[in-house]
C-alpha positions, 0 to 999 in steps of 0.5 A, spaced: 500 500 500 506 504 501 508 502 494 502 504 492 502 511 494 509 512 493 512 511 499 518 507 502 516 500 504 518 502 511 514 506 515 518 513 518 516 515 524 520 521 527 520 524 535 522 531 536 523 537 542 525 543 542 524 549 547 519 554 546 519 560 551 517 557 557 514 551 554 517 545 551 514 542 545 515 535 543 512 532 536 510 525 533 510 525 526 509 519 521 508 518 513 503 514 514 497 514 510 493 519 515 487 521 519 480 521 514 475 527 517 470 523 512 471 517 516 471 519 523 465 524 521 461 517 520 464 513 526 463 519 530 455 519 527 454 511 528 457 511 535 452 518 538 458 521 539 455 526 534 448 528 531 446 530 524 446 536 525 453 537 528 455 531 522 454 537 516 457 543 519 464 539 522 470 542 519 476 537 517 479 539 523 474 538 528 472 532 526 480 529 527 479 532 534 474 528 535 480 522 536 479 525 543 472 524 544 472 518 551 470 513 548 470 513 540 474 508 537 474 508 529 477 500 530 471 493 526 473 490 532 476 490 539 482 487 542 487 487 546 489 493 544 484 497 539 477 498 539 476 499 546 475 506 547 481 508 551 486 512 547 487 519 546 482 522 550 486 518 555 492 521 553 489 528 552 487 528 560 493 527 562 497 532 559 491 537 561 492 535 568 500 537 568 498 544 565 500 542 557 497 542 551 496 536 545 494 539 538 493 533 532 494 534 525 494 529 519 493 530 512 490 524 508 495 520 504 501 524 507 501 523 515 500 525 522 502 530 526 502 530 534 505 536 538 505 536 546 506 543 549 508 542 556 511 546 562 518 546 562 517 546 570 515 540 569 520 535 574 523 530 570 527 526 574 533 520 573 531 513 576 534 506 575 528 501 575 530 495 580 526 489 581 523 486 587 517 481 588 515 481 580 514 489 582 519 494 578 520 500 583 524 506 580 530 509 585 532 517 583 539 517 582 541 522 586 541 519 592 544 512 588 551 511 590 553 505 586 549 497 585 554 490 587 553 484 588 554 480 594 555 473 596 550 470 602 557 469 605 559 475 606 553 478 610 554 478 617 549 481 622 551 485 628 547 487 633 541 484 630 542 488 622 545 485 616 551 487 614 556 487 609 564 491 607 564 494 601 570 498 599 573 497 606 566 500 610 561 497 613 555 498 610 548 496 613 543 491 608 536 492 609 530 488 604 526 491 599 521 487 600 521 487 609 521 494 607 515 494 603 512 488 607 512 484 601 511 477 603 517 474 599 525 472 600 529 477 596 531 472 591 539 471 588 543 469 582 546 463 580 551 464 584 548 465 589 548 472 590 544 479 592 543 485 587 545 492 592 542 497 591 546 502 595 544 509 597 546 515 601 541 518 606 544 524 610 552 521 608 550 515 611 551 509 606 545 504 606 545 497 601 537 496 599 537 489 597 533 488 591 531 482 586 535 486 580 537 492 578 536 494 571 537 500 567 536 508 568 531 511 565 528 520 565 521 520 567 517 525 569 514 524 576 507 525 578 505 526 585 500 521 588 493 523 590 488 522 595 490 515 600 496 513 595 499 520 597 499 520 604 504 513 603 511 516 604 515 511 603 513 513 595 516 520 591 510 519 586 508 515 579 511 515 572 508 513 565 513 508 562 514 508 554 511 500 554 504 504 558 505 501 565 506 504 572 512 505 575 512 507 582 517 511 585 521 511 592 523 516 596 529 512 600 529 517 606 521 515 608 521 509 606 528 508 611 
C-alpha cells in the first residue's frame, strides 16, 4: 500500500523537542497514510458521539479532534489493544492535568502530526528501575551511590542488622521487600548472590537489597493523590514508554 502511494516500504516515524519560551514542545510525526475527517465524521455519527446536525457543519479539523472524544474508537473490532475506547482522550487528560497542551494534525495520504506543549517546570527526574517481588520500583539517582553484588557469605549481622564491607566500610543491608512488607525472600543469582542497591541518606551509606537492578531511565514524576499520597515511603508515579506504572521511592521515608 506504501508502494502504492509512493512511499518507502518502511514506515518513518520521527520524535522531536525543542524549547519554546517557557514551554517545551515535543512532536510525533509519521508518513503514514493519515487521519480521514470523512471517516471519523461517520464513526463519530454511528457511535452518538455526534448528531446530524453537528455531522454537516464539522470542519476537517474538528472532526480529527474528535480522536479525543472518551470513548470513540474508529477500530471493526476490539482487542487487546484497539477498539476499546481508551486512547487519546486518555492521553489528552493527562497532559491537561500537568498544565500542557496536545494539538493533532494529519493530512490524508501524507501523515500525522502530534505536538505536546508542556511546562518546562515540569520535574523530570533520573531513576534506575530495580526489581523486587515481580514489582519494578524506580530509585532517583541522586541519592544512588553505586549497585554490587554480594555473596550470602559475606553478610554478617551485628547487633541484630545485616551487614556487609564494601570498599573497606561497613555498610548496613536492609530488604526491599521487609521494607515494603512484601511477603517474599529477596531472591539471588546463580551464584548465589544479592543485587545492592546502595544509597546515601544524610552521608550515611545504606545497601537496599533488591531482586535486580536494571537500567536508568528520565521520567517525569507525578505526585500521588488522595490515600496513595499520604504513603511516604513513595516520591510519586511515572508513565513508562511500554504504558505501565512505575512507582517511585523516596529512600529517606521509606528508611
Amino acid at each position: 500500500m506504501r508502494r502504492a502511494a509512493g512511499k518507502p516500504s518502511e514506515g518513518r516515524l520521527t520524535i522531536q523537542a525543542r524549547q519554546e519560551a517557557d514551554r517545551v514542545l515535543i512532536e510525533i510525526s509519521d508518513d503514514g497514510r493519515g487521519i480521514d475527517p470523512t471517516v471519523i465524521r461517520h464513526k463519530a455519527y454511528e457511535k452518538g458521539v455526534i448528531d446530524e446536525a453537528t455531522l454537516e457543519r464539522l470542519t476537517d479539523q474538528e472532526a480529527i479532534n474528535l480522536v479525543f472524544a472518551a470513548g470513540f474508537s474508529t477500530a471493526e473490532k476490539i482487542t487487546d489493544v484497539s477498539g476499546r475506547g481508551v486512547g487519546m482522550d486518555v492521553v489528552r487528560d493527562a497532559i491537561t492535568r500537568v498544565n500542557g497542551n496536545i494539538e493533532l494534525r494529519s493530512q490524508v495520504g501524507q501523515g500525522t502530526r502530534i505536538t505536546l506543549s508542556l511546562p518546562l517546570s515540569m520535574a523530570v527526574t533520573n531513576v534506575m528501575i530495580i526489581e523486587s517481588a515481580a514489582q519494578r520500583f524506580g530509585v532517583p539517582m541522586d541519592a544512588v551511590v553505586e549497585t554490587v553484588r554480594v555473596s550470602r557469605s559475606a553478610i554478617r549481622t551485628i547487633k541484630r542488622r545485616l551487614t556487609t564491607v564494601l570498599r573497606e566500610r561497613i555498610v548496613p543491608l536492609v530488604s526491599l521487600n521487609e521494607l515494603l512488607a512484601l511477603n517474599t525472600p529477596q531472591r539471588t543469582n546463580s551464584d548465589d548472590e544479592f543485587a545492592v542497591l546502595v544509597v546515601r541518606i544524610d552521608g550515611e551509606y545504606l545497601g537496599v537489597i533488591v531482586d535486580e537492578c536494571r537500567e536508568t531511565v528520565d521520567i517525569i514524576l507525578k505526585p500521588l493523590a488522595g490515600f496513595l499520597g499520604q504513603l511516604n515511603g513513595y516520591a510519586g508515579s511515572a508513565l513508562l514508554g511500554d504504558g505501565s506504572v512505575l512507582l517511585v521511592l523516596n529512600p529517606r521515608e521509606l528508611i
